[in-house]
NUMI-638618 format. One line per field, with one value per residue: x negated, y, z negated of N, C-alpha, C in turn. Coordinates in nm, 3 decimals. Each point is the difference from the previous one (the first is absolute). Layout:
n.xx <- c(X/...);
n.yy <- c(Y/...);
n.zz <- c(Z/...);
ca.xx <- c(X/...);
ca.yy <- c(Y/...);
ca.zz <- c(Z/...);
c.xx <- c(X/...);
c.yy <- c(Y/...);
c.zz <- c(Z/...);
end
This chain:
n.xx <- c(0.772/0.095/0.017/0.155/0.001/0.182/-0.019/0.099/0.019/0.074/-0.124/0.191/-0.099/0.078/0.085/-0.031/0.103/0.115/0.016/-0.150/-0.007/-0.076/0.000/-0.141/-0.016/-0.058/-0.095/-0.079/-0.146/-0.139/-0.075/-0.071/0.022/0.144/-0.005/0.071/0.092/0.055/0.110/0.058/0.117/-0.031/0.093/-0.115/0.061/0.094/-0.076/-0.053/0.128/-0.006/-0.067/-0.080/0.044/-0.028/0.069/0.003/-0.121/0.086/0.038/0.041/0.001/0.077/0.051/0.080/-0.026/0.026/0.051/-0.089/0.046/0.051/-0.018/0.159/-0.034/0.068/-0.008/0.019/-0.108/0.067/0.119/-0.029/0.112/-0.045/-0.112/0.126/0.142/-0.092/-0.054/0.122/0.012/-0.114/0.002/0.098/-0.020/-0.078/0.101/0.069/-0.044/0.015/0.158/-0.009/-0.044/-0.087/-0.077/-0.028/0.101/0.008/0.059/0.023/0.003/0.006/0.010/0.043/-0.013/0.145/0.020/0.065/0.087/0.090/0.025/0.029/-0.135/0.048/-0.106/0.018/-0.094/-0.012/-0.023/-0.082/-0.011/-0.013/-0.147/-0.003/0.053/-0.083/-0.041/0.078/-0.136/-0.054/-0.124/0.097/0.002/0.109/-0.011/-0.086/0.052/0.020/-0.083/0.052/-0.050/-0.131/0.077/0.010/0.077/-0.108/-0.006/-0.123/0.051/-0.124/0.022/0.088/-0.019/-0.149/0.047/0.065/-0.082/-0.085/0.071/-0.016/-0.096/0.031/-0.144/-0.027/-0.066/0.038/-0.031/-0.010/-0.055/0.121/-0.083/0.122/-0.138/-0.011/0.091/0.089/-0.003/0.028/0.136/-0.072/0.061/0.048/-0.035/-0.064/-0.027/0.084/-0.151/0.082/-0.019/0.083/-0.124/0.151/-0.093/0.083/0.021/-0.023/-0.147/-0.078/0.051/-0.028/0.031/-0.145/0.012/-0.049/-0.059/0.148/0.051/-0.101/0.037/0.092/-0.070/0.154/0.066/-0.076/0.015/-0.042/0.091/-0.076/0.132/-0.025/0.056/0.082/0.008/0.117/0.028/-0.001/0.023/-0.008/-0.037/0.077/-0.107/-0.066/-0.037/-0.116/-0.193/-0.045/-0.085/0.160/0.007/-0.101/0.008/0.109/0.034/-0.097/0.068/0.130/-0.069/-0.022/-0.111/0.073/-0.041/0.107/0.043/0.090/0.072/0.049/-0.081/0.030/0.135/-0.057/-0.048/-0.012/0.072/0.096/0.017/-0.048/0.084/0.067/-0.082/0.027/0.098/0.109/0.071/0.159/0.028/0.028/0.075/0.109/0.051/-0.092/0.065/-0.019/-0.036/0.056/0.116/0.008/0.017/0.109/0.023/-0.044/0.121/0.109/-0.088/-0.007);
n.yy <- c(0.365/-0.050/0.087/0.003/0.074/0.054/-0.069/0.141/0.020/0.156/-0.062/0.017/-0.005/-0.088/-0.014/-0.084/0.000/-0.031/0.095/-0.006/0.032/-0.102/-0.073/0.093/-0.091/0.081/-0.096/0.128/-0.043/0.001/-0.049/-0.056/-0.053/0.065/-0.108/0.114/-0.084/-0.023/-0.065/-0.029/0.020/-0.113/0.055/0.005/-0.023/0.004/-0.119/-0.072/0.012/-0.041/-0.057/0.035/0.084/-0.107/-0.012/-0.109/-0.034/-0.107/-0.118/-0.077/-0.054/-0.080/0.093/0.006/-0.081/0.002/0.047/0.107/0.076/-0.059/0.133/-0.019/0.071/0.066/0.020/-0.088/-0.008/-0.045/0.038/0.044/0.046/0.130/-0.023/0.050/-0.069/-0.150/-0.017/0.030/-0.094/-0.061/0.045/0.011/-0.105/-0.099/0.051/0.018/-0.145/-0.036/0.028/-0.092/-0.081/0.061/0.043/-0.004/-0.034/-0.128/-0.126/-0.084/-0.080/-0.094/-0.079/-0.066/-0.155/0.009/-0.106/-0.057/-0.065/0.100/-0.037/0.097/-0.062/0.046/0.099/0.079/-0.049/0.160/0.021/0.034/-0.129/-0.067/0.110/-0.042/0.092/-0.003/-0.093/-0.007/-0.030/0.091/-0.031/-0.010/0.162/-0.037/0.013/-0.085/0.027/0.011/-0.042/-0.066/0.057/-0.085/-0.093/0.029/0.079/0.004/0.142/0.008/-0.002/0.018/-0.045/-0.043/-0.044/-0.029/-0.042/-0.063/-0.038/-0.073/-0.072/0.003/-0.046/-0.108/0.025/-0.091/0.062/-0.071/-0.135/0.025/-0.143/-0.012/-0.059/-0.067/0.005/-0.093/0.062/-0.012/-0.141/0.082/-0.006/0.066/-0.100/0.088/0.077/0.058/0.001/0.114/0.082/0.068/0.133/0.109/0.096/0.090/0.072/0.083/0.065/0.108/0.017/0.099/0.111/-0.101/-0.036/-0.090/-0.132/0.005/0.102/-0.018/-0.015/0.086/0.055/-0.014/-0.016/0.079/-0.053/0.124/-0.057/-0.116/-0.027/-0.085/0.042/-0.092/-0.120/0.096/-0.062/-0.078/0.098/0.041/-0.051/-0.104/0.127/-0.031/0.066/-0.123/0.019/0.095/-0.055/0.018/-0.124/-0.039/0.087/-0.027/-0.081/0.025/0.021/-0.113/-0.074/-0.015/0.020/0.134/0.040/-0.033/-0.034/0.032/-0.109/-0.015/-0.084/0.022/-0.120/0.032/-0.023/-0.051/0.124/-0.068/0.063/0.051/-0.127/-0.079/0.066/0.013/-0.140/0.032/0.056/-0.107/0.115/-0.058/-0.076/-0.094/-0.099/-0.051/-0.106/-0.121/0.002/-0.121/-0.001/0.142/-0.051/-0.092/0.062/0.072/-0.081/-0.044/0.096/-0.014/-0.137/0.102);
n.zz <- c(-3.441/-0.042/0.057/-0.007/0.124/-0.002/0.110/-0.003/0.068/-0.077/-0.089/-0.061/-0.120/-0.043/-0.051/-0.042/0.107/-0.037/-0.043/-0.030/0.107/0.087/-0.100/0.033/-0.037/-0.088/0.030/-0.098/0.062/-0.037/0.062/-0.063/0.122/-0.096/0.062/0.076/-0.069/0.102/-0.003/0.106/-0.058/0.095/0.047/0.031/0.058/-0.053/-0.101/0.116/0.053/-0.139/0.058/-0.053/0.116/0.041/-0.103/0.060/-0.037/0.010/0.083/-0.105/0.104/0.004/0.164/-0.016/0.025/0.158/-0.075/-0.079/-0.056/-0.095/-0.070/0.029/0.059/0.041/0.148/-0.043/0.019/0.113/0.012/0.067/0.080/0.005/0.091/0.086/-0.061/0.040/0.124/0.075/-0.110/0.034/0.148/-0.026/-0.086/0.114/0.056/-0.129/0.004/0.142/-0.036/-0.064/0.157/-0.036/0.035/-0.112/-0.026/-0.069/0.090/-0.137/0.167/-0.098/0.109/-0.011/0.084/0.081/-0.053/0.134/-0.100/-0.001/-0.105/0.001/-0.105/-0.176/-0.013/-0.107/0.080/0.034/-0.095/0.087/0.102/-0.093/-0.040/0.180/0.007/0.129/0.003/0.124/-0.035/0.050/-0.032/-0.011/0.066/0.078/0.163/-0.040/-0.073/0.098/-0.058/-0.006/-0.156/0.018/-0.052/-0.069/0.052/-0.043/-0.046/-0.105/-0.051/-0.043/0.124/-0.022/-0.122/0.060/0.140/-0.017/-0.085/0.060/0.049/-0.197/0.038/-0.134/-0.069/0.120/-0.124/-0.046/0.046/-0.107/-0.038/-0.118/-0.015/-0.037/-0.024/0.028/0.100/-0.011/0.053/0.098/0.009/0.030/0.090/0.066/-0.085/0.090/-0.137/-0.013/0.012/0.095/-0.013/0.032/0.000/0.001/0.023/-0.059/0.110/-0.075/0.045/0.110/-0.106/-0.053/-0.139/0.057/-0.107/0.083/-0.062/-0.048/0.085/0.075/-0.071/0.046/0.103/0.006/0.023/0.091/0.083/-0.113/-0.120/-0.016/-0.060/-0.134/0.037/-0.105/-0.123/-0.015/-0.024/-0.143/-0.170/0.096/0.064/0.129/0.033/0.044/-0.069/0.081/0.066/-0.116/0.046/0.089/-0.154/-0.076/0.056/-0.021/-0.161/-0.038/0.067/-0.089/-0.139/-0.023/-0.049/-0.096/0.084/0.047/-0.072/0.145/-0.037/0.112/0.025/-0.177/-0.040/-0.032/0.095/0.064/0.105/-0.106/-0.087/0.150/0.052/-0.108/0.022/0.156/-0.100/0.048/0.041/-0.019/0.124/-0.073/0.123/-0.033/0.131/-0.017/-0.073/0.041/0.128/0.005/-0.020/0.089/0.133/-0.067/-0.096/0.151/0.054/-0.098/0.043/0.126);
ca.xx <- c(0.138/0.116/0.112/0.061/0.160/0.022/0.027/0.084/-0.027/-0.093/-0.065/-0.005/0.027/0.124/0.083/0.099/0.114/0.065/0.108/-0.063/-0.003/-0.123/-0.119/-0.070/-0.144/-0.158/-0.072/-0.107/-0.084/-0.138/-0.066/-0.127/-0.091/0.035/0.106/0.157/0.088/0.172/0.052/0.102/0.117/0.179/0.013/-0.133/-0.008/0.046/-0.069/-0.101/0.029/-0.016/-0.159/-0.007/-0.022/-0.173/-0.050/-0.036/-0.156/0.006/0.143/-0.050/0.120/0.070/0.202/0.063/-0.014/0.128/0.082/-0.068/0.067/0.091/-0.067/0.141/0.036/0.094/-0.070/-0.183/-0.078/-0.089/0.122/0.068/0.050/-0.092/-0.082/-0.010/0.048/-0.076/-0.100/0.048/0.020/-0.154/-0.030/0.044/-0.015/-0.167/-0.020/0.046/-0.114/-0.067/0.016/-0.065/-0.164/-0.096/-0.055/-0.096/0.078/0.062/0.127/-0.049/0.123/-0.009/0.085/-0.014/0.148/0.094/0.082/0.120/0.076/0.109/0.055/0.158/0.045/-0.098/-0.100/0.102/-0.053/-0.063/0.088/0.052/0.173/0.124/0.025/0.018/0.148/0.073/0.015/-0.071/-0.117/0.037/-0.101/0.081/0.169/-0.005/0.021/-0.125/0.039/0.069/-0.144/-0.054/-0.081/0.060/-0.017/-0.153/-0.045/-0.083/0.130/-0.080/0.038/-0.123/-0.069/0.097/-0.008/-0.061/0.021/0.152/-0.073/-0.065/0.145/0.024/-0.104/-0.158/-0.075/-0.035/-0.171/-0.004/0.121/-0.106/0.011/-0.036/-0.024/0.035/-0.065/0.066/0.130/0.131/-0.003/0.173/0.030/0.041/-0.102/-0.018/-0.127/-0.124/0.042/-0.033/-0.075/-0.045/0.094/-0.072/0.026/-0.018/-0.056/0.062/-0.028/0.085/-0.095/-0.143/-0.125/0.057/-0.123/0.013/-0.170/-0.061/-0.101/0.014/-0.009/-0.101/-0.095/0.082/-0.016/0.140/0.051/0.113/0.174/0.040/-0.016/0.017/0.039/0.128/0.140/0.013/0.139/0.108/-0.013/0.086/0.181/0.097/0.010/-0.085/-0.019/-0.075/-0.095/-0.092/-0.101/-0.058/-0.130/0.000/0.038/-0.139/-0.082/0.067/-0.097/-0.137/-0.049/0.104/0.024/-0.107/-0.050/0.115/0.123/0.087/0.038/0.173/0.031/0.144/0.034/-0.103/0.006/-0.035/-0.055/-0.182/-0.103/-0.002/-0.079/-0.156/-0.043/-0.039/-0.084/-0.114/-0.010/0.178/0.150/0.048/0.178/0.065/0.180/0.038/0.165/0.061/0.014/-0.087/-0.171/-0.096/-0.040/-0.138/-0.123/-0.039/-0.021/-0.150/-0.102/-0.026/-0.173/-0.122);
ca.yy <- c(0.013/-0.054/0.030/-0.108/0.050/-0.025/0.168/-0.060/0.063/0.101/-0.029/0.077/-0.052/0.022/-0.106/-0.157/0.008/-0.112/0.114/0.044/-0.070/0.053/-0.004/-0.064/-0.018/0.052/0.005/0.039/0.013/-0.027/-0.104/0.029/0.114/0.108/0.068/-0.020/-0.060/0.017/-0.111/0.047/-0.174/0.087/-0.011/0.029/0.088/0.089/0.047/0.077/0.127/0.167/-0.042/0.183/0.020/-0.034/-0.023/-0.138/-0.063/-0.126/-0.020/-0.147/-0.060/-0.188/-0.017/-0.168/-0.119/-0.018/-0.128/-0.126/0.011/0.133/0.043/0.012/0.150/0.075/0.107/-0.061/-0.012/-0.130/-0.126/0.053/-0.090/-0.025/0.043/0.166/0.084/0.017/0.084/0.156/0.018/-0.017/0.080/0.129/0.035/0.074/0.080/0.048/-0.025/0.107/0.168/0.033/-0.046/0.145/-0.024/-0.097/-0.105/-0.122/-0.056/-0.134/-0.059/-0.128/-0.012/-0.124/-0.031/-0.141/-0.118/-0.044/-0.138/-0.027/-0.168/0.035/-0.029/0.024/-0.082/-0.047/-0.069/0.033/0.110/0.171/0.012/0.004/0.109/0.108/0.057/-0.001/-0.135/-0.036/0.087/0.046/-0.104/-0.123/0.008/-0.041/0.105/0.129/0.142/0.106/-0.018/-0.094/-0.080/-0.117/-0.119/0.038/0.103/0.108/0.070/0.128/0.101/0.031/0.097/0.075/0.154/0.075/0.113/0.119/0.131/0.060/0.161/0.075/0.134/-0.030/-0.063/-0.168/-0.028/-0.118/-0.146/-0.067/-0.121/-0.043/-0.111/-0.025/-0.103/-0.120/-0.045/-0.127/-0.015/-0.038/-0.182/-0.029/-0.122/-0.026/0.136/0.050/0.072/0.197/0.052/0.149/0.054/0.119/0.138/0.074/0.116/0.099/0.164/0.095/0.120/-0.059/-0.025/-0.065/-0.089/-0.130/0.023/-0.123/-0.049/-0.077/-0.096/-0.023/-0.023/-0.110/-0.108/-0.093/0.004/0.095/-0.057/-0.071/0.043/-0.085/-0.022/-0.099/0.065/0.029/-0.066/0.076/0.057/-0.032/0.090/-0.090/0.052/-0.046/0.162/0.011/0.142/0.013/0.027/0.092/0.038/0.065/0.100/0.053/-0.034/0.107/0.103/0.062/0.050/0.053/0.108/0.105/0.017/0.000/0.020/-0.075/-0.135/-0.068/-0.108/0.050/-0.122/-0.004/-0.130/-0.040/0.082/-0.021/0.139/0.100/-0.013/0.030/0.152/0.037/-0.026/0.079/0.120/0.103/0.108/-0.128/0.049/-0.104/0.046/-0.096/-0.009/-0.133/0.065/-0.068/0.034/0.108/-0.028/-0.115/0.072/0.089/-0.068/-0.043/0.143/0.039/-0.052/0.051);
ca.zz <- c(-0.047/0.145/-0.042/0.042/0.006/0.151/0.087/0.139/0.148/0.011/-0.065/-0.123/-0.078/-0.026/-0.046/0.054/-0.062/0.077/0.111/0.095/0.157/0.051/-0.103/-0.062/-0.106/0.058/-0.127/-0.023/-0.150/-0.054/-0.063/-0.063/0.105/-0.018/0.107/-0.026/0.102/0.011/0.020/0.064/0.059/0.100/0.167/0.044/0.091/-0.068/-0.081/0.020/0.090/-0.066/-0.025/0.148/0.123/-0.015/-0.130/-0.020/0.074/0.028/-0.034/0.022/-0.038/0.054/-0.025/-0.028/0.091/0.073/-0.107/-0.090/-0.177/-0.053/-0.097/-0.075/0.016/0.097/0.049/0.035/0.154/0.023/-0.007/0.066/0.131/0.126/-0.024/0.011/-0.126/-0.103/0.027/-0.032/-0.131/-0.030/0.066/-0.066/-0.135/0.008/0.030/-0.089/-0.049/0.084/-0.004/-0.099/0.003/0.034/0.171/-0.053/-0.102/0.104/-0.019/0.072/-0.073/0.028/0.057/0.055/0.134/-0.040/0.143/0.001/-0.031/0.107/-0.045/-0.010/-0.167/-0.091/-0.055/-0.108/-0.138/-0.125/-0.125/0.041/0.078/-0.131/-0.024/0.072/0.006/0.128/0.015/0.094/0.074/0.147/0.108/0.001/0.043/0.182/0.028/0.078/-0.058/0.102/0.089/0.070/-0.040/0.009/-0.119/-0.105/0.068/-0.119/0.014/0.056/-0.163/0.015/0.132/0.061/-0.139/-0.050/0.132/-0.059/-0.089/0.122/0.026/-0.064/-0.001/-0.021/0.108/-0.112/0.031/-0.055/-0.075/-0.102/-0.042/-0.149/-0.019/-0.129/-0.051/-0.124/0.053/-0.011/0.140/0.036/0.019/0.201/0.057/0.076/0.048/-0.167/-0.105/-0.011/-0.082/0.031/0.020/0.046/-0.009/0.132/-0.005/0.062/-0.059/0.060/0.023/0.032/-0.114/-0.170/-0.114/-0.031/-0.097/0.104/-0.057/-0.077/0.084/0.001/-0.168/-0.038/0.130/-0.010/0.109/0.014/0.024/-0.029/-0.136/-0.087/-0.113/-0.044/-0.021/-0.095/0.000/-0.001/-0.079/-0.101/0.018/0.048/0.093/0.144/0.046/0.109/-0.064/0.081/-0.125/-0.038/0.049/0.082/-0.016/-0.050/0.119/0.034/-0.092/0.035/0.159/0.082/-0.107/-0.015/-0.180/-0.113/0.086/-0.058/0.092/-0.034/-0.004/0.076/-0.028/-0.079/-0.030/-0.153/0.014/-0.004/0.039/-0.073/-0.083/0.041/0.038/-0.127/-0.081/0.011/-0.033/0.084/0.019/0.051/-0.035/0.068/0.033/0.029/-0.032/-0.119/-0.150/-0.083/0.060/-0.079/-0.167/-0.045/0.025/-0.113/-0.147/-0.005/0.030/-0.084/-0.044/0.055);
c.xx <- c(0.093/0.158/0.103/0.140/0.029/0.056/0.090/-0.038/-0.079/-0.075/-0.029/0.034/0.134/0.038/-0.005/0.127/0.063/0.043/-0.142/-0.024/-0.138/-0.108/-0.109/-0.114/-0.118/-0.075/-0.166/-0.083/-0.143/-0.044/-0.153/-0.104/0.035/0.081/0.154/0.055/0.149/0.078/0.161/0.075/0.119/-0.106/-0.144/0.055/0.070/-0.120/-0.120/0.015/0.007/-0.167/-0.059/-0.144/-0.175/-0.075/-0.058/-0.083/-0.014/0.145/-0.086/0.156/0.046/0.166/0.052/-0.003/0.149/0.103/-0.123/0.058/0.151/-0.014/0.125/-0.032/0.082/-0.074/-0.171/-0.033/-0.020/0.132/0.075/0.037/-0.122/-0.154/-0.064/-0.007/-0.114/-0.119/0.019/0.018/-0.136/-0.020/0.083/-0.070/-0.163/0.033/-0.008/-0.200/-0.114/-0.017/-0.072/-0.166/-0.046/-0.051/-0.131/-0.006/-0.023/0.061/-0.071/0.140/0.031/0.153/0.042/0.141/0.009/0.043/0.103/0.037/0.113/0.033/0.140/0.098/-0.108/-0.127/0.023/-0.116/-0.113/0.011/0.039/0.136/0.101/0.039/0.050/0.165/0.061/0.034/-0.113/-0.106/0.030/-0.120/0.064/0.113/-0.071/-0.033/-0.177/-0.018/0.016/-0.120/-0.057/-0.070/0.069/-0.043/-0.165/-0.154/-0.064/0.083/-0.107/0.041/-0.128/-0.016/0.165/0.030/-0.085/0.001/0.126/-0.080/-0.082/0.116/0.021/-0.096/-0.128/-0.084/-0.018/-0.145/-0.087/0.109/-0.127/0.061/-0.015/-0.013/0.041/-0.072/0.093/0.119/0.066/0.021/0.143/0.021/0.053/-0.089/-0.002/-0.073/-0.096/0.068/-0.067/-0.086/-0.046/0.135/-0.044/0.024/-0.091/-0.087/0.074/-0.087/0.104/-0.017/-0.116/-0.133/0.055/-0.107/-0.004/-0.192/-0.048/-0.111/-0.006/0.015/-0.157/-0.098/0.110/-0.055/0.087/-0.010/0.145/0.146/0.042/-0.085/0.055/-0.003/0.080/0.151/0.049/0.093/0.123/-0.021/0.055/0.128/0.099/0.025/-0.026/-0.020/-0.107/-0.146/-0.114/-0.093/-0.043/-0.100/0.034/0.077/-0.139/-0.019/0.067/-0.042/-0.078/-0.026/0.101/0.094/-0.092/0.008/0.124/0.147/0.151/0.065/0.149/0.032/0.186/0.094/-0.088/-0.009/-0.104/-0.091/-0.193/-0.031/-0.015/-0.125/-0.142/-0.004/-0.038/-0.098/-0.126/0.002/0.037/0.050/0.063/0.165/0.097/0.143/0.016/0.203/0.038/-0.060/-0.103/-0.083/-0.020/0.006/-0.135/-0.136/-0.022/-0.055/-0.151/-0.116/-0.046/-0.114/-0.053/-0.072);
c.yy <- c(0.003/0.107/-0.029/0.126/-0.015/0.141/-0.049/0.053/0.063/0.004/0.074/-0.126/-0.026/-0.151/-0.118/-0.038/-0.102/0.126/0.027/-0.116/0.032/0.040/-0.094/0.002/0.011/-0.034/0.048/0.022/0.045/-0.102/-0.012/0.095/0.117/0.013/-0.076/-0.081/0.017/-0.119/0.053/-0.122/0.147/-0.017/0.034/0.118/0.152/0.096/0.099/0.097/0.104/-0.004/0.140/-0.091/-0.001/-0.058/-0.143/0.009/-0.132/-0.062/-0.211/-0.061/-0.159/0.016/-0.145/-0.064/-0.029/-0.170/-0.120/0.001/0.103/0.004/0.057/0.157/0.045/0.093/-0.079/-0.022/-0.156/-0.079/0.081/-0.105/-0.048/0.011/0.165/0.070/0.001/0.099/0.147/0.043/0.030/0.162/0.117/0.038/0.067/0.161/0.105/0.032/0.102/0.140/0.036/-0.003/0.108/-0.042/-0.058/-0.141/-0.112/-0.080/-0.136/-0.099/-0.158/-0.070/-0.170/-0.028/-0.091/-0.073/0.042/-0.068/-0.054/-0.147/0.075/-0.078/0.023/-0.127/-0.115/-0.108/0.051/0.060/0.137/-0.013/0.012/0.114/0.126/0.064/0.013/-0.122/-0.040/0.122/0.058/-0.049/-0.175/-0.040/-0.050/0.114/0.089/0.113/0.059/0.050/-0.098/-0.191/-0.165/-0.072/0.007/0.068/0.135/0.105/0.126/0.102/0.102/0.139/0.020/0.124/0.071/0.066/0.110/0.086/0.102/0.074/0.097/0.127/-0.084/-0.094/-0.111/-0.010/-0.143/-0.115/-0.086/-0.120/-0.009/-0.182/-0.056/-0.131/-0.111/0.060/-0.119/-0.041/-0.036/-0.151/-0.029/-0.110/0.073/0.161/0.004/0.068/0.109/-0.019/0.126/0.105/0.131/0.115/0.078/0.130/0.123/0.151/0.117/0.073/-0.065/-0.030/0.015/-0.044/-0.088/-0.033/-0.105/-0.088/-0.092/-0.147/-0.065/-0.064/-0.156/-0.110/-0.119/0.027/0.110/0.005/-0.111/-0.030/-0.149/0.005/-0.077/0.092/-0.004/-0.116/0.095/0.129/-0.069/0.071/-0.062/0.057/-0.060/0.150/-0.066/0.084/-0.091/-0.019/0.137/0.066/0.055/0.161/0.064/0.030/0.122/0.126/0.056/0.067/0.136/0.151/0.051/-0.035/0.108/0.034/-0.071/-0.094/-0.020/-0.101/-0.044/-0.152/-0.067/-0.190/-0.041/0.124/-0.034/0.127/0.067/-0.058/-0.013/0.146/0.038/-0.030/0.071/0.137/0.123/-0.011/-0.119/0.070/-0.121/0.006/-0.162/0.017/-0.051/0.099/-0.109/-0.011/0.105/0.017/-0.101/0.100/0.143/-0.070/-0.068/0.149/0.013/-0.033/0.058/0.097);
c.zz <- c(0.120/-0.011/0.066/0.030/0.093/0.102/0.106/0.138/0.017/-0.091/-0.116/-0.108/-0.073/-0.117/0.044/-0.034/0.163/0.143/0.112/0.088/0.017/-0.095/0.008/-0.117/0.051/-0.142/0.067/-0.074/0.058/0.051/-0.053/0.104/0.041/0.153/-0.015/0.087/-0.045/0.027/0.010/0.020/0.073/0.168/0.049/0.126/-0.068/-0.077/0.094/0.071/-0.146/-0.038/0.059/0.060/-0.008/-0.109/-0.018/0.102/0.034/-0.070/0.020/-0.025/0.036/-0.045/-0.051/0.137/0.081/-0.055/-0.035/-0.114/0.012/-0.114/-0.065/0.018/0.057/0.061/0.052/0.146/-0.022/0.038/0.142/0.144/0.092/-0.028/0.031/-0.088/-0.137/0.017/-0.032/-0.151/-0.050/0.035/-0.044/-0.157/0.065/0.065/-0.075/-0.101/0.060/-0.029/-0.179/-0.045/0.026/0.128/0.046/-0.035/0.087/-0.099/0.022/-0.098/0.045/-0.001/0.020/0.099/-0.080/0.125/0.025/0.017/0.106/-0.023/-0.020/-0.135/0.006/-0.030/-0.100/-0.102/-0.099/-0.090/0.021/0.051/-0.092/-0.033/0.093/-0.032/0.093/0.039/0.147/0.087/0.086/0.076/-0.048/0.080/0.143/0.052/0.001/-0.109/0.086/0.128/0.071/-0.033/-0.018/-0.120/-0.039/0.042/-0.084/0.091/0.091/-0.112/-0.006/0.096/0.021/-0.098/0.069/0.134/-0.057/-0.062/0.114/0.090/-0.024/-0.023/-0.062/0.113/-0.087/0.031/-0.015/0.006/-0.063/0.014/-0.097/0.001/-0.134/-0.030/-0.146/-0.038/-0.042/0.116/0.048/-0.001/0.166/0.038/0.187/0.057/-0.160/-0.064/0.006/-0.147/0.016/-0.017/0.096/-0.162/0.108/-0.072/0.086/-0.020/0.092/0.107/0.053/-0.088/-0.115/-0.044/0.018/-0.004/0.099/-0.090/-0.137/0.073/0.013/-0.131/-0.069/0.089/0.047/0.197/-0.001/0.018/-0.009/-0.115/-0.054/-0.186/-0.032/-0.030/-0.135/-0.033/-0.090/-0.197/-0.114/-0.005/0.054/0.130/0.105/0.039/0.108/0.005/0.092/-0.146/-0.013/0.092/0.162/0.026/-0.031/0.185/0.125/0.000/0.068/0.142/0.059/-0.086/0.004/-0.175/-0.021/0.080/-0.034/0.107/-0.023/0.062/-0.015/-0.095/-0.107/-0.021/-0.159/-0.041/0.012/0.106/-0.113/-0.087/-0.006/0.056/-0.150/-0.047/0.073/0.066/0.140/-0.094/-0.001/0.031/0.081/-0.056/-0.006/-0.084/-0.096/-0.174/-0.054/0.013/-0.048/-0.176/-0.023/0.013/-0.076/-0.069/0.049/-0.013/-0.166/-0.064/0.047/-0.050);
end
C-alpha cells in the first residue's frame, strides 16, 4: 500500500494549499519483502540534511550529466556556467549524503563526461536542442569554459567530481569500469565511440561493509563490470535510468543484509525499486514531480 502526503520543511504533515512555499510530496509504502521505502520530490540536499545522522548504509546513485538534458526544473544540477560550479553542485548535495552514511556505509556513484564543443552555436540538429530553455550550451560557448579547454576536448567530468569529493573528506576506494555492453553507438567519424562509464566506489571511514566475496562466487572481473545498458524507461519519461543488474551488483557487495539504501538523484526510481525487491529499507529524492510520481506508482507492484 502506497500512501501519498505532503510535508513542508519541518516535516509536519499539513494541507495542500496554493499559500504553502516549499512543499514537498513524500509518497510511502511496503513492499512484498516487507521493507519500506520513501520517495521524496523537492531539493535532495535539503531533504537529507533532516535524514539523522548515520542512518543510511549505502547511498547508489547517476547526478544528471554536465548539459546532457534539461529536465524543465528550476533548481537542477547539470546546466550550470561552469564546470566548477557543476562539480561544486555534485559535491555539496554528497556531502550532505555523507553526513547521513553511518561509518560503515559506502557511496557508489556513476557518473559519466562530456565534450567540449566550443562551436560558439548551437548544436541544434537534434530534438533535445529544440527542447533546451536556455538556448546556447555552455560546452558550446567560446572561450575554454574558463579553463582552458580546447575544441572537443572530453572535459574530465568523472575524476574532477570525484577529487573535489576526496577534498571533502571521502575516500575514493574504487573507479570501477561499467562496460555498457550493446550500447547505441555515437555518430562521431573521427574518435571511438564511449561504451564505458565510471562508478566511483566511495567510503567514509577505514572500515566499512563491503561483500568481496560476492565478487568472487560471481567470476566477473572486479573493476570492470560488463552490463548492458538499460534502454530509456516508459511513461514518456527521458530519466536516463542505469540497469537493474548494476544496482543488485552494488547491493550485494556494498549494503549490509536489510540495511537501508538512498538515492540523492532518483530519476524513474530503479535504486529504490531493485533495493525493494531484495529486501532494503529504500529512500530516494528527486526535483522533477514526474520522475517521483512515475517511480511511486512502479513501487506500488512490488
Amino acid at each position: 500500500m502506497t500512501k501519498n502526503i505532503e510535508l513542508n520543511f519541518d516535516n509536519t504533515e499539513t494541507e495542500s494549499t496554493e499559500n504553502i512555499v516549499n512543499l514537498r510530496k513524500h509518497w510511502e509504502g511496503l513492499s512484498s519483502t516487507g521493507a519500506k521505502w520513501e520517495i521524496y520530490n523537492g531539493d535532495s540536499s535539503q531533504i537529507i540534511k533532516d535524514l539523522p545522522k548515520d542512518s543510511v548504509d549505502c547511498a547508489i546513485t547517476s547526478p544528471p550529466y554536465f548539459w546532457l538534458r534539461d529536465y524543465g526544473v528550476d533548481g537542477q544540477i547539470g546546466l550550470e556556467d561552469s564546470v566548477q560550479e557543476y562539480v561544486n553542485a555534485i559535491a555539496d548535495v554528497m556531502d550532505n549524503v555523507k553526513e547521513a552514511l553511518n561509518p560503515e556505509g559506502t557511496l557508489f556513484m556513476n557518473i559519466g563526461d562530456t565534450y567540449y564543443s566550443g562551436k560558439g552555436q548551437s548544436q541544434g540538429k537534434d530534438r533535445k536542442s529544440n527542447k533546451r530553455r536556455f538556448g546556447l550550451r555552455a560546452v558550446d560557448k567560446s572561450g575554454g569554459m574558463g579553463i582552458g579547454l580546447q575544441r572537443k576536448s572530453m572535459i574530465g567530468i568523472p575524476w574532477r567530481v570525484a577529487i573535489e569529493m576526496a577534498t571533502r573528506g571521502w575516500v575514493i576506494r574504487s573507479s570501477i569500469i561499467w562496460h555498457r555492453e550493446k550500447c547505441l553507438p555515437e555518430s562521431v567519424k573521427d574518435r571511438p565511440s564511449r561504451s564505458y562509464e565510471y562508478v566511483f566506489m566511495f567510503v567514509k571511514s577505514r572500515k566499512y561493509y563491503f561483500n568481496k566475496q560476492e565478487l568472487i562466487e560471481q567470476k566477473v572481473e572486479e573493476d570492470m563490470w560488463t552490463i548492458p545498458a538499460r534502454p530509456k524507461s516508459g511513461g514518456g519519461l527521458d530519466t536516463a535510468p542505469y540497469p537493474d543488474a548494476l544496482v543488485e551488483r552494488c547491493l550485494k557487495i556494498g549494503c549490509k543484509p536489510n540495511g537501508t539504501v538512498l538515492d540523492p538523484f532518483l530519476g524513474s526510481g530503479t535504486t529504490c525499486r531493485v533495493a525493494a525487491q531484495m529486501g532494503y529499507s529504500s529512500i530516494g529524492i528527486d526535483l522533477n514531480p514526474e520522475f517521483c510520481e512515475y517511480s511511486a506508482l512502479n513501487m506500488e507492484n512490488i
